[in-house]
C-alpha positions as CSV (number, residue, x, y, z in Angstrom):
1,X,0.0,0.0,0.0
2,X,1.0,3.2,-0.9
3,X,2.4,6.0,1.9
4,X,-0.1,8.4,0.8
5,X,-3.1,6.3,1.2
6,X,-2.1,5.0,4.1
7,X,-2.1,8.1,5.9
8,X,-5.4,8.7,4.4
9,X,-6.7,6.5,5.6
10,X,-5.7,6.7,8.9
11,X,-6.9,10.4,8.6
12,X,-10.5,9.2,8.0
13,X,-10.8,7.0,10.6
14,X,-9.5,10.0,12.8
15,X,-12.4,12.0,11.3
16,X,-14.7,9.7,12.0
17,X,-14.0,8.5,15.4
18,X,-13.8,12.0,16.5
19,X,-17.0,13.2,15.0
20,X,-18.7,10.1,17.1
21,X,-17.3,12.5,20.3
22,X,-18.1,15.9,19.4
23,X,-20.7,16.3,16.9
24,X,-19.9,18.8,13.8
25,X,-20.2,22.5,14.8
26,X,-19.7,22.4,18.8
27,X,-17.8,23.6,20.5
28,X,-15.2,22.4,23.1
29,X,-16.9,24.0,26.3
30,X,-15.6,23.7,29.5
31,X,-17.5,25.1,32.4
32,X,-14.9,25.6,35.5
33,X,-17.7,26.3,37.9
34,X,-19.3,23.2,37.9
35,X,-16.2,21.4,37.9
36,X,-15.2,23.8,41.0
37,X,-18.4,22.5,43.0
38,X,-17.6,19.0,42.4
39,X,-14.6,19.4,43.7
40,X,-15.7,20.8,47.0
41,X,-17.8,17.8,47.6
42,X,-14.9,15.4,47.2
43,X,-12.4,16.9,49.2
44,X,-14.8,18.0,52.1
45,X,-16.3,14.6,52.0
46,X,-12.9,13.0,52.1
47,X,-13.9,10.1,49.7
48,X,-11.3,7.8,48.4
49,X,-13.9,6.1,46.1
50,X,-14.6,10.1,44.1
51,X,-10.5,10.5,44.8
52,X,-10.1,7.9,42.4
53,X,-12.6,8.6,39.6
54,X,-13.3,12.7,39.9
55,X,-10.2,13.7,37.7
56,X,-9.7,15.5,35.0
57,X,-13.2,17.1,34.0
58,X,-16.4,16.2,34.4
59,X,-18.3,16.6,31.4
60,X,-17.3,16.1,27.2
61,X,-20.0,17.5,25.2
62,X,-22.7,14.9,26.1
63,X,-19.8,12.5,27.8
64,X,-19.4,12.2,31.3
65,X,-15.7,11.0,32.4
66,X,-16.8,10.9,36.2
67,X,-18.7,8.2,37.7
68,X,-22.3,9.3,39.1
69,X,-22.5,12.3,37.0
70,X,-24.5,12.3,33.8
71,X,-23.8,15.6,31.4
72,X,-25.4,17.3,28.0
73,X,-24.0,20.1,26.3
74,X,-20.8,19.9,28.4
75,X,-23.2,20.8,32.1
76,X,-23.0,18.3,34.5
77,X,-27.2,17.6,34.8
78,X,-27.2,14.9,37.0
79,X,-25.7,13.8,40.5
80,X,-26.1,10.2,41.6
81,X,-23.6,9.0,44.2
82,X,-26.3,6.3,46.2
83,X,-24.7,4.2,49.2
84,X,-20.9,4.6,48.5
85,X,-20.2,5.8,52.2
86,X,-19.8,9.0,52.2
87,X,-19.6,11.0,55.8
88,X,-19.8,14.2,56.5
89,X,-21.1,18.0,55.9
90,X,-22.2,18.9,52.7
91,X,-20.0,22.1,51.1
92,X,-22.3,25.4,51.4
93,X,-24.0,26.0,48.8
94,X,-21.8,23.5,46.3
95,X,-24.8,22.7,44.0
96,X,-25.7,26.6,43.1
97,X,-23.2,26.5,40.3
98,X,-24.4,23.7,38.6
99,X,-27.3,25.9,37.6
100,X,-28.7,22.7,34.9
101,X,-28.5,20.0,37.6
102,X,-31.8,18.1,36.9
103,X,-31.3,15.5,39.3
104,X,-29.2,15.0,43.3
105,X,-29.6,12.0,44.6
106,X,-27.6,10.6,47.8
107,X,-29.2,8.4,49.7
108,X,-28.2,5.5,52.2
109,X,-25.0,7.5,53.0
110,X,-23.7,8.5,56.4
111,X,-24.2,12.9,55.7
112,X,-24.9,14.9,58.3
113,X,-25.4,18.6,58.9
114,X,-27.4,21.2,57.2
115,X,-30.0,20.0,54.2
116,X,-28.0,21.1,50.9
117,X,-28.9,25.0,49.6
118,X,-30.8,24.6,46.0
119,X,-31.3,27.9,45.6
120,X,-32.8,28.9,42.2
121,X,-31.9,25.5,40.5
122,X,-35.3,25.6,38.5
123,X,-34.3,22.4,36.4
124,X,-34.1,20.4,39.4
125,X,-37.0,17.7,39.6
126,X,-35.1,14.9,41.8
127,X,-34.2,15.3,45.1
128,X,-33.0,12.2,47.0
129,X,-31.3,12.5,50.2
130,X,-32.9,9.6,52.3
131,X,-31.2,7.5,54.9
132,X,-28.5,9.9,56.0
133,X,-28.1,11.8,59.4
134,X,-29.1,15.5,58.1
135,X,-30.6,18.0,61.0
136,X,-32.0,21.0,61.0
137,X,-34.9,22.5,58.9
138,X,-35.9,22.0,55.4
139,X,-35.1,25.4,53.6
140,X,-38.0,27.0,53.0
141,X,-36.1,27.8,49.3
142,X,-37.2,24.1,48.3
143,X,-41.1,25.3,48.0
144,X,-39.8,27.5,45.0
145,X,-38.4,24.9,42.8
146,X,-40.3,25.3,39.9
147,X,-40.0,21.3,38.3
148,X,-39.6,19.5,41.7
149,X,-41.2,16.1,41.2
150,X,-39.8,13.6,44.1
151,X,-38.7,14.9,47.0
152,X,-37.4,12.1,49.4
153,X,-36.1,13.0,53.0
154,X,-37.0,10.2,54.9
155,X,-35.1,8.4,57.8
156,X,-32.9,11.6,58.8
157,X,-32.7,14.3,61.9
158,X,-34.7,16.8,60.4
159,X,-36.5,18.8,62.8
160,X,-39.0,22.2,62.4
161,X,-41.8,21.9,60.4
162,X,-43.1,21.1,57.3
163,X,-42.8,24.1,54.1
164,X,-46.2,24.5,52.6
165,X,-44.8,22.7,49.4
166,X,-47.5,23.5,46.1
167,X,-45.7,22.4,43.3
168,X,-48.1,20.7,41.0
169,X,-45.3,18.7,39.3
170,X,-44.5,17.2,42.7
171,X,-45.7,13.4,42.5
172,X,-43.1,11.5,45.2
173,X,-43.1,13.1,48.5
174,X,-42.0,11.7,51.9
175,X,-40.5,13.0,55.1
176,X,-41.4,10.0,57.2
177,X,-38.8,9.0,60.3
178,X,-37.7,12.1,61.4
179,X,-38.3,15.2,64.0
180,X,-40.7,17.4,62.3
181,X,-43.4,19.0,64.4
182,X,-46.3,21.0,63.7
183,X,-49.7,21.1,62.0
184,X,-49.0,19.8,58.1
185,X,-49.9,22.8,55.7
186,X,-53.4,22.0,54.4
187,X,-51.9,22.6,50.2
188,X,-53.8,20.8,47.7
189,X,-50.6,19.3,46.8
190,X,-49.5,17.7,50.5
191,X,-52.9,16.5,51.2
192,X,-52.7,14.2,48.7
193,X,-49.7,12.0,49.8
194,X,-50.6,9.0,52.4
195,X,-49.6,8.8,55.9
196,X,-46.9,6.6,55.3
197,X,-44.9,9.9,53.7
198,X,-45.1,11.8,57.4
199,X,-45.1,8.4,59.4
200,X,-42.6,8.5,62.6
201,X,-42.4,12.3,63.3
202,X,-44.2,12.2,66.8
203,X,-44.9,15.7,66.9
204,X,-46.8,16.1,63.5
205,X,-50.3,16.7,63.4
206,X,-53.4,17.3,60.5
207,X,-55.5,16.0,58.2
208,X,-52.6,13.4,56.5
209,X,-51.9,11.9,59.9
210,X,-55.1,11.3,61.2
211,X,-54.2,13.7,64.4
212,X,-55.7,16.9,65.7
213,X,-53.5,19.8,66.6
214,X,-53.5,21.5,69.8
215,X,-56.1,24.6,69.4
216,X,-53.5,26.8,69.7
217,X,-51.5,25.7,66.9
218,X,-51.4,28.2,63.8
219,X,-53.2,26.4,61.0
220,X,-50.6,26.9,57.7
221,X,-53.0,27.4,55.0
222,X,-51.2,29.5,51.9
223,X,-53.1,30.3,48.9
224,X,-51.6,30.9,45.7
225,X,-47.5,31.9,46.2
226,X,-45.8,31.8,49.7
227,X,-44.9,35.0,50.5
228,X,-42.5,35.5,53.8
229,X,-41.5,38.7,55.0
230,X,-37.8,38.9,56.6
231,X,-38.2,39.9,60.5
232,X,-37.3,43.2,61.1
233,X,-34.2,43.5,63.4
234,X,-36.2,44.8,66.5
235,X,-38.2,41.5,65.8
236,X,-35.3,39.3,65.7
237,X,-34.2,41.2,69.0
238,X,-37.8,40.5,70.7
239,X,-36.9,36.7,70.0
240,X,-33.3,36.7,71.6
241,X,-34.7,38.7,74.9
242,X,-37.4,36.2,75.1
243,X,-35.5,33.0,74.8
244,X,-33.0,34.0,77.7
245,X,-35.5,35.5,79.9
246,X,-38.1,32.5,79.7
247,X,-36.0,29.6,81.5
248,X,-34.8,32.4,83.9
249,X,-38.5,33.5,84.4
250,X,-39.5,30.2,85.1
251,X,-37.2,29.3,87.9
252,X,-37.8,32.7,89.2
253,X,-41.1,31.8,89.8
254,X,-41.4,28.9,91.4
255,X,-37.7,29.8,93.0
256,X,-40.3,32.8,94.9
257,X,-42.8,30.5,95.3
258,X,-40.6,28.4,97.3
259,X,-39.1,31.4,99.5
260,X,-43.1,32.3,100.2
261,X,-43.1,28.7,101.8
262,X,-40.3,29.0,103.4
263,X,-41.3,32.3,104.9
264,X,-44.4,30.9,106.2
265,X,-42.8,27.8,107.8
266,X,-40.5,30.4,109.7
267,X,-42.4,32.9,110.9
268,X,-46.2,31.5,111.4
269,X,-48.0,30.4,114.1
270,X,-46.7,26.9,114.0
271,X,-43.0,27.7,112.7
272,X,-41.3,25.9,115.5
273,X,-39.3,22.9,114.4
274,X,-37.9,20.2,115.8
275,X,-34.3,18.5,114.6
276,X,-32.8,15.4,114.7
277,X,-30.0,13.5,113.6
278,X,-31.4,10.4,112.4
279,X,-29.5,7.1,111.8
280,X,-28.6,7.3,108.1
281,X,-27.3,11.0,109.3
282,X,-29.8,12.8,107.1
283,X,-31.4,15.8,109.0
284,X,-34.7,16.3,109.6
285,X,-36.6,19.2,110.1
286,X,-40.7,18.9,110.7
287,X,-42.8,21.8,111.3
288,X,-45.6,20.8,113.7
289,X,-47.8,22.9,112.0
290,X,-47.8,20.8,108.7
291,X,-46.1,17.5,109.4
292,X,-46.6,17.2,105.2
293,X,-43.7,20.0,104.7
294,X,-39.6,20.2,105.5
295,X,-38.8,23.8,106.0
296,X,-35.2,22.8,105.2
297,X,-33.1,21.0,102.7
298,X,-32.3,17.5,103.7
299,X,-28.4,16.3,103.4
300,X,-27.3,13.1,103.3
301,X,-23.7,13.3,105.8
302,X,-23.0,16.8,108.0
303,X,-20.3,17.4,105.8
304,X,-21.8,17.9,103.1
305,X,-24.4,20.8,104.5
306,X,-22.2,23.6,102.6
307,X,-25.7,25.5,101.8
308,X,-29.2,26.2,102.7
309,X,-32.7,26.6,101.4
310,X,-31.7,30.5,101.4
311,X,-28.7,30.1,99.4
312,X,-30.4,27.7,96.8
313,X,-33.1,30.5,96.4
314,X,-30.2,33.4,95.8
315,X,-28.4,31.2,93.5
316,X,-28.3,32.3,89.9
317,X,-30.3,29.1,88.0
318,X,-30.5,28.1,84.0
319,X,-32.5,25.6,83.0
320,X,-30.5,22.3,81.7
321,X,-33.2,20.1,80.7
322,X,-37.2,19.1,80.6
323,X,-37.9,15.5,80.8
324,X,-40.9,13.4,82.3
325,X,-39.8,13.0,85.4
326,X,-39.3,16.9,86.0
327,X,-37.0,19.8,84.5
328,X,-33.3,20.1,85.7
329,X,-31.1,23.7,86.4
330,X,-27.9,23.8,87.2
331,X,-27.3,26.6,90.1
332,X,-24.7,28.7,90.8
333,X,-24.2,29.0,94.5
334,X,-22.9,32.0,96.2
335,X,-19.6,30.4,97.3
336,X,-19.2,30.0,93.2
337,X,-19.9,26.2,93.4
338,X,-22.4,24.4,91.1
339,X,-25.5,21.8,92.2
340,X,-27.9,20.4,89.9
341,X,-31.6,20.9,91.4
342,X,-34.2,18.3,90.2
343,X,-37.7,19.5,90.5
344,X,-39.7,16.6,90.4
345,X,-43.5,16.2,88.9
346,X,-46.0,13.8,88.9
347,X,-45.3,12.6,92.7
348,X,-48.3,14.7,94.4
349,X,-49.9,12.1,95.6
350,X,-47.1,10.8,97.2
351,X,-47.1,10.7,101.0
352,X,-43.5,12.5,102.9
353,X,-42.8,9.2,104.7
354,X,-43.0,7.5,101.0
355,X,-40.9,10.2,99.7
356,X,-38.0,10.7,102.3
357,X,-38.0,6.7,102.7
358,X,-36.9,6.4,99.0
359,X,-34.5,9.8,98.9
360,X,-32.7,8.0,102.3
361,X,-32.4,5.2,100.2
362,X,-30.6,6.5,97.3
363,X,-28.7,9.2,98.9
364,X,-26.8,6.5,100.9
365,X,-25.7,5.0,97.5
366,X,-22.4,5.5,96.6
367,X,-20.6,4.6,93.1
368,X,-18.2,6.1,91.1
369,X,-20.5,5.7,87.9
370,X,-23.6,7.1,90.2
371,X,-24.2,10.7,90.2
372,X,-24.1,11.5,94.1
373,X,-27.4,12.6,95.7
374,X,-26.7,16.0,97.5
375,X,-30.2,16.6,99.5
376,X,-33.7,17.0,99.1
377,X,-36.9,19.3,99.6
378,X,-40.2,18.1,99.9
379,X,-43.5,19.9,100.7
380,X,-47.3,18.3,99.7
381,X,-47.2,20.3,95.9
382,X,-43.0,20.2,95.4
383,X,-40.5,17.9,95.8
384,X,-36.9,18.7,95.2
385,X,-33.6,16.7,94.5
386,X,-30.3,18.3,94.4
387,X,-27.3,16.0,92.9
388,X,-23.3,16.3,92.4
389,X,-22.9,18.7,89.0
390,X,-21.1,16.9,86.5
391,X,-18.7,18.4,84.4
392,X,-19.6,17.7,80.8
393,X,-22.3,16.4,79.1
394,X,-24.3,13.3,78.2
395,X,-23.8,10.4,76.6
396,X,-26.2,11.6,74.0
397,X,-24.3,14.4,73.3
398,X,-21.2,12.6,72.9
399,X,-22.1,10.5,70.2
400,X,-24.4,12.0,68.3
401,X,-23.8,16.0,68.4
402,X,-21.0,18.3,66.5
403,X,-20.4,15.4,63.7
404,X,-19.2,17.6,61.7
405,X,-15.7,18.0,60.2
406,X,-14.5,19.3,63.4
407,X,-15.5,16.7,65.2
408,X,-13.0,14.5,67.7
409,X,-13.9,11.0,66.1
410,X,-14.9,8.6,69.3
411,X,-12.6,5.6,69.3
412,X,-13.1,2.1,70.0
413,X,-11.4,2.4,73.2
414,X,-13.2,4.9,74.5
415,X,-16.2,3.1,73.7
416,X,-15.4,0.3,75.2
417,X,-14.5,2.0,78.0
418,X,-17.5,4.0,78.2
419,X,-19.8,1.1,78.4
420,X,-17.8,-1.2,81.1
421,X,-18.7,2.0,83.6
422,X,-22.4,2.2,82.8
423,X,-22.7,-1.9,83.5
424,X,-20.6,-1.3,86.7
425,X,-22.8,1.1,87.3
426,X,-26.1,-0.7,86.5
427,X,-24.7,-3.4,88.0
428,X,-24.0,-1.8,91.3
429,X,-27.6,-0.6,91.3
430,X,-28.9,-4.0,91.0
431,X,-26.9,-5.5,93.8
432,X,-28.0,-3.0,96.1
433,X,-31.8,-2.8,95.4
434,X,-33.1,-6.1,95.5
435,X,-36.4,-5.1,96.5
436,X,-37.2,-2.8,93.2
437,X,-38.8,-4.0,90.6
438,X,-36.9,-2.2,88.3
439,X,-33.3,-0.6,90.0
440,X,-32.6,2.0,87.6
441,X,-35.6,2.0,85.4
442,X,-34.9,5.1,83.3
443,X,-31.4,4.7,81.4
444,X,-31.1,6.3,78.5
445,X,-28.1,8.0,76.9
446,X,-29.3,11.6,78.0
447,X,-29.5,9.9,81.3
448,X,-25.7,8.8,81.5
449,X,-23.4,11.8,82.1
450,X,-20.1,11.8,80.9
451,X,-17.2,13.0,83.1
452,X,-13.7,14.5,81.3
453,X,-10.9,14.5,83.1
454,X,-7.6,14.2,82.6
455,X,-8.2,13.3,78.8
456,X,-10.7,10.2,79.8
457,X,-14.3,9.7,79.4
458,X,-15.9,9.0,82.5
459,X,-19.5,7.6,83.0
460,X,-22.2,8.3,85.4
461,X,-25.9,7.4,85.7
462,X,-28.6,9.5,87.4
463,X,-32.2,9.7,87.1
464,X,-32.0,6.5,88.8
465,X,-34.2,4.8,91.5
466,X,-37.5,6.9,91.1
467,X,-39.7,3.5,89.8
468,X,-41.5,3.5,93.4
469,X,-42.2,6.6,93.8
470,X,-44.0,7.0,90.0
471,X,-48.1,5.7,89.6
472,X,-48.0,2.1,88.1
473,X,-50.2,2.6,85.3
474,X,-47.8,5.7,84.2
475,X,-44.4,4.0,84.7
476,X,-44.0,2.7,81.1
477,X,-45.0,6.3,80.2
478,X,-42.7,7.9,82.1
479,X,-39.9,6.1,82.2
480,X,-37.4,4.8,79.2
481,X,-38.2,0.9,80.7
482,X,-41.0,1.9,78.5
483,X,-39.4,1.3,75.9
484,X,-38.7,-2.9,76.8
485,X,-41.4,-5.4,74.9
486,X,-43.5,-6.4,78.0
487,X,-43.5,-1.9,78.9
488,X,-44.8,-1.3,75.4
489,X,-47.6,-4.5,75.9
490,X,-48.6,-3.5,79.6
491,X,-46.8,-6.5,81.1
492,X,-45.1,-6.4,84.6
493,X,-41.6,-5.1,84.2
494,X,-39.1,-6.6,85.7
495,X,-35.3,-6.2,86.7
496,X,-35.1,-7.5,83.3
497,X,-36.3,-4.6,81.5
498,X,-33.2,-2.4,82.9
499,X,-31.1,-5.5,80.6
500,X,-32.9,-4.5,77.9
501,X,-32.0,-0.6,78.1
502,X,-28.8,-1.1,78.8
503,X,-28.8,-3.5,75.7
504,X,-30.3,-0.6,73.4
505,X,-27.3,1.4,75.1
506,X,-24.5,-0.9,73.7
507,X,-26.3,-0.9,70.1
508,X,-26.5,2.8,70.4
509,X,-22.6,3.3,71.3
510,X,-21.8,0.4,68.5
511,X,-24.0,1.7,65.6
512,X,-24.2,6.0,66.5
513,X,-27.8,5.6,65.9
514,X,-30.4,6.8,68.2
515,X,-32.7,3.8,69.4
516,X,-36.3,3.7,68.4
517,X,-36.1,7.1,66.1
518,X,-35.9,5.4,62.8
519,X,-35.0,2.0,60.6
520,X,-31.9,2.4,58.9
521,X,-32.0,1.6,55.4
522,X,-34.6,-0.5,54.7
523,X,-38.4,0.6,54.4
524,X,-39.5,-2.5,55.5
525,X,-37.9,-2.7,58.6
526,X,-39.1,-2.3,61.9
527,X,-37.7,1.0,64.1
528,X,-36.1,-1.0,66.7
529,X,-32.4,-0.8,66.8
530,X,-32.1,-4.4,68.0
531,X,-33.9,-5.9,65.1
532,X,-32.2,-3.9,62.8
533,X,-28.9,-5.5,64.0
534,X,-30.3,-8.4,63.8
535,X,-31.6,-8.6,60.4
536,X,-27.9,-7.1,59.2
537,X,-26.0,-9.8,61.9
538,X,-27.8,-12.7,60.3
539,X,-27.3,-11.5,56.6
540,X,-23.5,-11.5,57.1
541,X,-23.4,-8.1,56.6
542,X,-22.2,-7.1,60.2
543,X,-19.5,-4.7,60.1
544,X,-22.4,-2.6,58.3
545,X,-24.1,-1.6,61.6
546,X,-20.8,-0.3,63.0
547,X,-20.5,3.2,63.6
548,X,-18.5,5.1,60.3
549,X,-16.5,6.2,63.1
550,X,-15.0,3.5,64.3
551,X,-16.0,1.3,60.9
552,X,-12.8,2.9,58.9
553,X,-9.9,1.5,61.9
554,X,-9.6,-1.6,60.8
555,X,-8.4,-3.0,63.9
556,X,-10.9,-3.9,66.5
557,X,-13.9,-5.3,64.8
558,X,-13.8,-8.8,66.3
559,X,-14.4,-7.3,69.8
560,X,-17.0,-4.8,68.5
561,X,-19.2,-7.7,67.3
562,X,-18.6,-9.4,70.3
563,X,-20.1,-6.8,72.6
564,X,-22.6,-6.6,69.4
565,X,-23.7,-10.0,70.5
566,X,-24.0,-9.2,74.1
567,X,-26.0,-6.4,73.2
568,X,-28.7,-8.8,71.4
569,X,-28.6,-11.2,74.5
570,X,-29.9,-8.4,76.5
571,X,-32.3,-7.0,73.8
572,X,-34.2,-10.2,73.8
573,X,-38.2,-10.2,73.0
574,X,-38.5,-12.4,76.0
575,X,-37.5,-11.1,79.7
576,X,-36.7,-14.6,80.7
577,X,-34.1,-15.1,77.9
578,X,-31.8,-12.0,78.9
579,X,-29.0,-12.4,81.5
580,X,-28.9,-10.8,85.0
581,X,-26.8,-7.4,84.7
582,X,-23.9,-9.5,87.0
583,X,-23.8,-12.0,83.9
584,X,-23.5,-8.9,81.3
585,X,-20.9,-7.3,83.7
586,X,-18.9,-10.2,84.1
587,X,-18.9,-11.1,79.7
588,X,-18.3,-7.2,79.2
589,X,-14.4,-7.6,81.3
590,X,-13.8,-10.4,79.2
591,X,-13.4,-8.9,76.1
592,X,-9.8,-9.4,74.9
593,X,-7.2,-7.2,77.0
594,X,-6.5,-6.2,73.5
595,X,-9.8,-4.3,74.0
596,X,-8.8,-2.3,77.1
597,X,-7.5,1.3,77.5
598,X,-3.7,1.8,76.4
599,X,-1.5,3.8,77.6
600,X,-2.7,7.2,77.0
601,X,-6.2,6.3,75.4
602,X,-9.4,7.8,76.4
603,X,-11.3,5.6,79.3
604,X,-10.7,4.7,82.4
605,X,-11.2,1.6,84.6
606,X,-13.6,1.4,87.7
607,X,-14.7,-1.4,90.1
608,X,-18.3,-2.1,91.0
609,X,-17.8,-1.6,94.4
């Protein structure tokens, strides 16, 4: 063959492979921006899976050379990147360049933080973000998408309340398994979607759900276009005074209300009081007049009587917490140290003899993973317990708040560690109240403070103890033993149903998710954490309920899925099947050594007695 027609033809096929690329007459566009935002996502996100295939650029003509994005006309159009493990906060507003995106879709990851900004993206018609650990509010930008036809945001942390969405193009809608509250806006458009799109957001009420709302619940009725005015700054002002001074208003009142009492009991007709030392060296004081009323705090040891009812009432108070059982403030005493003050509700009925029987009780319990019992008040309409302040925060907090890309991952160790102090604790408790039904009967990881000190997690329980002072028919309402099988089904509870909290406990440090708040990755599935582990356990999937925290250190996983199995000994639908807490204790130290604390690791090691 001839040089010349050699080279042509090798010039044709050139010609024709490249016009199969880039069709005749367009242009070689490149658009930065888009590539920019991309970018953002993968280095934030820290993937080694986009690391590896988001190089070069994104889009050729109506090519993509990225995996998960599709392209046409050289814009990237659509963003698929389903189940691939990605953690962490979303870039701000990283999709607001890629004004053509049609479609976002990232479900069954592990993202947290904010809900992405979508801000005047009118081609977008697909939003998927499901089974992932987002908070905070849907923007209320999303009701102005113009082509939004499936919106998906279930099994998340969302919280606030639903936008009055009125797209007519919007066919898929569902928010189910989250925090949303509220009445759900009556739009021609959200009425139409079953109950199954808001199922699992306890405080949603309206017509979808089946549920009234509270009368004084604004109804959220738009007609036509939303239209929301931006609060004026003296507005914004008036919401910032009035969220400090609530709390503080609050414990002024009923702080008064007390002094008023005390008052009374000093300078009435009957104010004379008489004082012992009684056996368990708590002091009494009685006023004759009303035999139903202390006119004193009651200590447990004399050392420990650094303060008065007077110097409780001075003390600067904020509010720390509003549970079932009462509302917590920490107070500032005078002398500059901290208490925690308890005020308890639900226990009018109870008689004082009841009352102080129980607080002598506890308050002579002593464990290094029990918050101490300081003193108590109690009068016919109040009762008071003041405990030890602990330095830090909960449990709750500890796992599940700040994950952002700041955040101190929690390691293994410290985990480990963690739990060994709440069974010591637990453990403790059930040794030394043989005659409760239920020793603890309210752990929960809000309930289990977390001590730092000296670079070491620290556990302590509180809450603890209060299952005979509470009404029978409300103690699965009140209390998280509620949450057992036989609490749920009005059965008796048992010692056995402190197991199985402590066993939702273990799943919850193992996994990072929150028990009983949603069913991770299968719609399906029930909500219950332990049968979630166990449908993943018995596929032979089980490193997929670790936390992604402690998933990525390789080392470690045999012991994790030991204490996994523990867990689902304790979790057991049937009372009789779970071990004693002694039993757990005792399985718990045998984890391999390898498990323990090393030198300079987070944790520390206790002894039940």
């Amino acid at each position: 063959m001839k040089p010349g027609l050699t080279i042509f033809i090798y010039f044709m096929i050139f010609v024709i492979h490249s016009s199969k690329i880039l069709p005749i007459g367009a242009e070689d566009v490149y658009y930065a921006e888009e590539r920019d935002a991309l970018i953002q996502i993968r280095e934030l996100l820290n993937s080694a899976h986009l690391h590896k295939v988001w190089t070069g650029r994104p889009c050729w003509y109506n090519h993509s050379n990225w995996a998960g994005i599709e392209c046409w006309n050289s814009h990237v159009v659509s963003v698929v990147l389903d189940g691939i493990q990605l953690t962490g906060p979303l870039p701000p507003a990283c999709f607001r360049n890629i004004t053509f995106l049609s479609k976002l879709s990232l479900r069954n990851n592990s993202l947290f933080g904010p809900l992405p900004d979508l801000t005047n993206l009118n081609h977008l018609q697909f939003v998927i973000l499901s089974n992932n650990r987002f908070n905070g509010s849907i923007p209320l930008e999303y009701i102005n998408l113009p082509n939004l036809s499936h919106l998906e945001l279930q099994e998340n942390l969302l919280t606030g309340t639903i936008p009055p969405f009125n797209q007519t193009t919007l066919t898929v809608f569902n928010v189910s398994v989250n925090h949303f509250e509220g009445q759900i806006p009556e739009t021609p458009v959200l009425l139409k979607f079953p109950r199954s799109s808001y199922d699992n957001n306890l405080g949603l009420c309206g017509k979808p759900v089946q549920k009234q709302c509270p009368l004084s619940s604004p109804a959220l009725i738009p007609s036509g276009k939303s239209k929301h005015k931006p609060l004026k700054i003296w507005g914004i002002a008036l919401i910032a005074v009035a969220a400090v001074l609530v709390p503080f208003i609050v414990m002024l009142v009923f702080l008064c209300y007390f002094r008023r009492m005390h008052g009374k009991g000093a300078t009435g007709e009957h104010s004379e009081a008489s004082v012992e030392q009684t056996e368990t060296g708590v002091k009494s004081s009685e006023s004759r007049g009303d035999p139903e009323r202390t006119v004193e705090l009651e200590f447990f040891g004399k050392d420990r009587q650094i303060f008065d009812l007077d110097d409780l009432l001075r003390a600067s108070a904020k509010m720390m917490g509003k549970g079932k059982l009462g509302s917590a403030y920490k107070a500032i005493l005078e002398s500059g140290s901290a208490v925690v003050v308890k005020r308890l509700k639900e226990m009018n009925g109870l008689s004082k003899k009841e009352f102080v029987q129980q607080m002598q009780l506890l308050g002579n319990m002593k464990h290094e993973n029990l918050v101490e019992i300081i003193a108590f008040y109690y009068s016919k309409d109040e009762k008071l317990v003041v405990y030890d302040f602990v330095q830090g925060g909960s449990l709750f907090e500890l796992l599940h708040d700040n994950r952002g890309a700041e955040r101190v991952p929690l390691n293994w160790d410290t985990r480990l560690s963690i739990v060994k102090g709440i069974a010591r604790g637990l453990a403790y408790l059930h040794q030394s109240l043989p005659s409760h039904k239920v020793p603890h009967a309210n752990l929960k990881s809000p309930n289990i403070l977390i001590q730092y000190h000296n670079q070491n997690y620290h556990p302590k329980l509180t809450d603890f103890g209060f299952e005979p002072l509470i009404p029978p028919r409300k103690l699965a309402e009140m209390l998280a033993v509620g949450k057992a099988p036989e609490g749920s089904e009005g059965k008796k509870l048992t010692h056995k149903a402190d197991v199985y909290c402590f066993g939702l406990i273990m799943l919850e440090v193992i996994t990072g998710r929150i028990p009983g708040e949603f069913s991770p990755g299968n719609n399906d599935a029930s909500d219950d954490l332990s049968e979630w582990v166990r449908s993943v356990v018995h596929q032979d999937w089980s490193t997929d309920i670790l936390d992604m925290e402690i998933r990525q250190v390789k080392e470690g996983h045999e012991e994790m899925l030991e204490l996994t199995e523990i867990a689902l000994k304790c979790t057991s639908s049937v009372p009789e099947l779970r071990p004693k807490m002694s039993e757990v204790l005792k399985w718990i130290e045998e984890i391999k050594e390898a498990c323990e604390p090393r030198s300079g690791a987070q944790g520390e090691d206790v002894s039940i007695e």
